[in-house]
N, C-alpha and C positions, 0 to 999 in steps of 0.2 A: 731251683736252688733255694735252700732257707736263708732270709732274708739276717740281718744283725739283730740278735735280742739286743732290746729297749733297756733292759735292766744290767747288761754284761758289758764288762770293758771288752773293746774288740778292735782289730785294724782291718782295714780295707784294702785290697787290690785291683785296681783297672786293669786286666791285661788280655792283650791282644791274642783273641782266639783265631780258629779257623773263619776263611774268608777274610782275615781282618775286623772283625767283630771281638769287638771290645766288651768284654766281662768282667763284674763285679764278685769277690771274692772275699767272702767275710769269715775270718778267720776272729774265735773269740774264745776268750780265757775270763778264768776265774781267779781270783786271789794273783791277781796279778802276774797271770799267767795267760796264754793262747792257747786254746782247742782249735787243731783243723776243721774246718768243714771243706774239704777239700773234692771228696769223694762225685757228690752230686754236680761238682761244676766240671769233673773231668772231660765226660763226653763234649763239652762246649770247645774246650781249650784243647782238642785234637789240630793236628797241622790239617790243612790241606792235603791232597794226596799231588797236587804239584811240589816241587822239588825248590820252584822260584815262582816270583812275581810271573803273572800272566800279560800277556801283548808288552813284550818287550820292558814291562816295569821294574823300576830299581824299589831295591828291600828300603823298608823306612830306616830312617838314622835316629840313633838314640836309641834309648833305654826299650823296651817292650813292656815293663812290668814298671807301673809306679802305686806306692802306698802312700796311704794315710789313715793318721790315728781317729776314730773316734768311740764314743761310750766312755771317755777319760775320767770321769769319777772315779775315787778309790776303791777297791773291792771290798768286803768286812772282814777286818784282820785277822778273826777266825778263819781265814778261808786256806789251804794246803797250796803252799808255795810252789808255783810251775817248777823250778828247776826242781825240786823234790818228789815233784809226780813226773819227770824224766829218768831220773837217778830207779826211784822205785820200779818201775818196768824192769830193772834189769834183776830183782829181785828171787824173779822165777825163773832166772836164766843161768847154765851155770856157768861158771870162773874160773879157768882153770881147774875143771873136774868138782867144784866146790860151790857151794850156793853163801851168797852174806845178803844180809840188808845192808840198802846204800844209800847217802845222803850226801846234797851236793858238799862239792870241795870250793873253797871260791879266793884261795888267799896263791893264786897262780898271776903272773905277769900281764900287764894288761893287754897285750896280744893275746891273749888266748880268756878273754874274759868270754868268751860268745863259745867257748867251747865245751862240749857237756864232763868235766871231772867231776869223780862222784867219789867218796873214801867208805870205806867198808865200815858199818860201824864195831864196835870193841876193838877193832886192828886201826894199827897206823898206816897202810897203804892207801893212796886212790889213786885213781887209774882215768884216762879220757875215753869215755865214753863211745864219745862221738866228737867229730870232727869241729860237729855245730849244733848249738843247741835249735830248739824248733824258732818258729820266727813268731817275735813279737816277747819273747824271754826277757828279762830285763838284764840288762848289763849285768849292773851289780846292786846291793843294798845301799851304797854309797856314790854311785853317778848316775846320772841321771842316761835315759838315754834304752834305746831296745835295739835287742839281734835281730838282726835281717841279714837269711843266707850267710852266718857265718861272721859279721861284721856288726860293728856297736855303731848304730847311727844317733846321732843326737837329737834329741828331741827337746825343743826350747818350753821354758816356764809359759807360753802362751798353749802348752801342748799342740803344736804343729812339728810336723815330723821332721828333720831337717833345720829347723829352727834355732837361731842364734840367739833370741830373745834371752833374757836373763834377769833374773833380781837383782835390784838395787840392796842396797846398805844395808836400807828399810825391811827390805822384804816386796817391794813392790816391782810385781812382773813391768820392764821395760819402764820404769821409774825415773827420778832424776835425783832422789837421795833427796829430795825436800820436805820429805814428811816424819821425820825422827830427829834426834838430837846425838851429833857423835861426842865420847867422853874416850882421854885417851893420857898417857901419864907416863912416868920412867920409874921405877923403885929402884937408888943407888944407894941408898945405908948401908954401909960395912959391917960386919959384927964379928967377935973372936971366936966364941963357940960355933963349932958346928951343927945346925939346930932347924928346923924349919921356920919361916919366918913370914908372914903374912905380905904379900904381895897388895892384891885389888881385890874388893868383894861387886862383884858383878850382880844385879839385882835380876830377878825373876823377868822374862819378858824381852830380855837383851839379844841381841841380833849381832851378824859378824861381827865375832869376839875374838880375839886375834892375843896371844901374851907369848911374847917372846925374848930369848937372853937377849943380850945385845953383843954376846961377845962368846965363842966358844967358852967353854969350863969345864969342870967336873962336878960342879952343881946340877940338880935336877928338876923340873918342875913338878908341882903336884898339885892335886885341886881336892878341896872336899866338901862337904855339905855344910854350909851356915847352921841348919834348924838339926838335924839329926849328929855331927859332929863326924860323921864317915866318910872317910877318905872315898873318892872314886878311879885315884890317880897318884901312883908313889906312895902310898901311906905306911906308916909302919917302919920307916927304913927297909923299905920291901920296894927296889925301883922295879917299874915295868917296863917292858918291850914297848917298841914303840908301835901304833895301830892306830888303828879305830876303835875309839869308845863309845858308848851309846850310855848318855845317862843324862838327867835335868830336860830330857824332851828331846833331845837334840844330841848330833853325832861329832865329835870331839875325833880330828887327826891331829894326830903326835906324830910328832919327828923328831929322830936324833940322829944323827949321825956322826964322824970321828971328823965331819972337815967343814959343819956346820953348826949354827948355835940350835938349842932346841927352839920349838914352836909347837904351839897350840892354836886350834884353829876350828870356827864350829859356826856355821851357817843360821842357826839359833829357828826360831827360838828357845828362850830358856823355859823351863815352869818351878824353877825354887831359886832361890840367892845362893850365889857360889863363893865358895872362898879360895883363889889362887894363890900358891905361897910359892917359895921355894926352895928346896931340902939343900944349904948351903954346904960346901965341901971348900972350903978355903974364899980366897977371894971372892965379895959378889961381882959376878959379869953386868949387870945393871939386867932389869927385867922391864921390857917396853910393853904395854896394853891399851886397846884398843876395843870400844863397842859401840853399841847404839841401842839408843829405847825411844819410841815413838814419842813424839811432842805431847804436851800432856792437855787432857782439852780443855778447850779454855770454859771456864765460870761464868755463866749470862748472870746477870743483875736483870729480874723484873719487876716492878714497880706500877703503883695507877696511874692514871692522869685522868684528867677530866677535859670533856671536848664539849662544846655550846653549838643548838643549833641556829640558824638566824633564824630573827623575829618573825612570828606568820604573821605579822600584818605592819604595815607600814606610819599607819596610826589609826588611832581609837581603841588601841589596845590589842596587841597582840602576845604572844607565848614563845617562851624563849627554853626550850628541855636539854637537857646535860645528862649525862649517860656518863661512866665510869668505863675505861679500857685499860688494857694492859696491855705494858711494852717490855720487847724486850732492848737492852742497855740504850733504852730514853729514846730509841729512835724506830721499833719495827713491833709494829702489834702483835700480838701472838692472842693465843686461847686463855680466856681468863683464868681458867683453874689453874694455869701459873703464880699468879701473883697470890699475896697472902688475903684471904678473905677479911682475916680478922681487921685490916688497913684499908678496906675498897673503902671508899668518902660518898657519902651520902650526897644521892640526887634526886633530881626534881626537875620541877618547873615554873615560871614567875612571869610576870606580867609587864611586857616590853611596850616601846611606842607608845604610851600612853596618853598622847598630845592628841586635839582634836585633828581631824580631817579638814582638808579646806574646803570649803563653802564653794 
């Protein structure tokens, strides 16, 4: 059986072949995707030609088949999306009498995220595939987590399969929110015009960024670029549907609904300054905001000092030498080429004990 390439994301299966021997089953994809290698382990993973356990033995309990993820690096984003090279196989096959190119569908119910819809491209139809996409498919572009037989299992931020781990605030897998700084605020200013009207500007780098009404309305949120002036969200008096957005690094869920306030919502991070406003339509509902940006680090002060050695000789003259170090803020030596050259303090050596010896 070929073993997992070293350079491919891949997942692993232990499962219980003939005799009860236990086989390894390295199924591996590209661009974030799974290739079977299925074929070479099949002869292993034949039953037994008994029906049941032998000498009176009971079947094991539990599972038969368990995975785990590894090769979890990301794949090069060049690389042809799995669900895309599922969809494509059906390409040369035909359709109701009819041949299309197909590419996946993914805006279906999250029960059926693990199932292969693929839509025709230039037509509006798509169609399920298949029942289940192959294993190891990624849910979706926006949760985390991979199909196995059918089902989205989770997959935690420590990449273990099954895994409830999760980001902090920060960004930090299984964290405690103590390594960034949270900023958070209300905008209730009223205004008579209807007009957009600057909210919070969220700075480049910002992490769970959360801005939301506080009160149902017929106002709308909308975000745009500080440096370039482009709306990415509502711009134009042009409101959008509510989705997932993907823009500043990072993937933006909008919600609206008729029996809730909107919200904004984005795991971060960011890579440019954002500006949140919102496109007011009568009364403002107040608009609540929420982020975080890593604590900023902190500034060493280095500096000389001068250190003395004791006297070599106790009298008749002995040698007392001084050397120049650098510390950092007054208390922990470091590597001289810290401190400013131009500042080290002249050293030397001088003539200590100078009192006779006693007789």
């Amino acid at each position: 059986m070929q073993p997992c390439h070293k350079h491919a994301s891949a997942l692993t299966a232990s499962v219980t072949g003939a005799a009860g021997k236990m086989v390894t089953v390295c199924f591996m994809w590209h661009s974030q995707a799974f290739l079977w290698h299925w074929e070479e382990a099949a002869a292993l993973l034949q039953p037994p030609a008994a029906s049941g356990p032998q000498h009176n033995g009971k079947f094991c309990q539990g599972p038969s088949r368990l995975h785990q993820l590894c090769n979890t690096k990301p794949c090069q984003p060049n690389g042809v999306d799995f669900r895309a090279q599922q969809c494509a196989e059906y390409n040369s096959k035909p359709f109701r009498g009819w041949y299309y190119k197909w590419k996946p569908y993914t805006k279906v119910e999250e029960e059926d995220i693990c199932k292969l819809y693929c839509i025709a491209e230039d037509f509006d139809f798509f169609f399920a595939m298949s029942s289940k996409v192959k294993d190891g498919t990624s849910c979706s572009d926006y949760k985390g987590g991979v199909c196995i037989d059918g089902i989205c299992e989770p997959v935690g931020c420590d990449q273990v399969l099954g895994s409830k781990a999760a980001l902090d605030a920060c960004g930090v897998c299984k964290g405690d929110n103590s390594t960034c700084k949270f900023y958070s605020g209300q905008y209730t200013l009223q205004h008579r015009a209807n007009e957009y009207y600057p909210v919070v500007m969220v700075p480049a780098g910002a992490r769970s960024i959360r801005v939301q009404e506080m009160e149902i309305s017929t106002s709308y949120l909308a975000v745009r670029s500080l440096k370039r002036g482009t709306y990415y969200l509502t711009g134009d008096w042009t409101v959008d549907w509510p989705g997932k957005f993907q823009f500043a690094g990072t993937t933006f869920n909008y919600q609206r609904s008729f029996n809730r306030p909107e919200t904004l919502y984005a795991t971060g991070p960011t890579n440019e300054t954002l500006l949140f406003e919102i496109l007011l339509q009568g009364k403002n509902p107040g608009v609540s905001w929420e982020y975080t940006l890593p604590h900023p680090e902190k500034k060493h002060n280095y500096t000389w000092s001068v250190v003395r050695s004791d006297c070599s000789a106790p009298c008749a003259g002995g040698r007392v030498s001084t050397k120049a170090i650098c510390l950092q803020d007054q208390h922990m030596q470091v590597n001289s080429s810290l401190c400013n050259p131009q500042t080290r303090p002249v050293v030397g050596s001088h003539l200590c004990n100078t009192q006779p010896c006693p007789a």
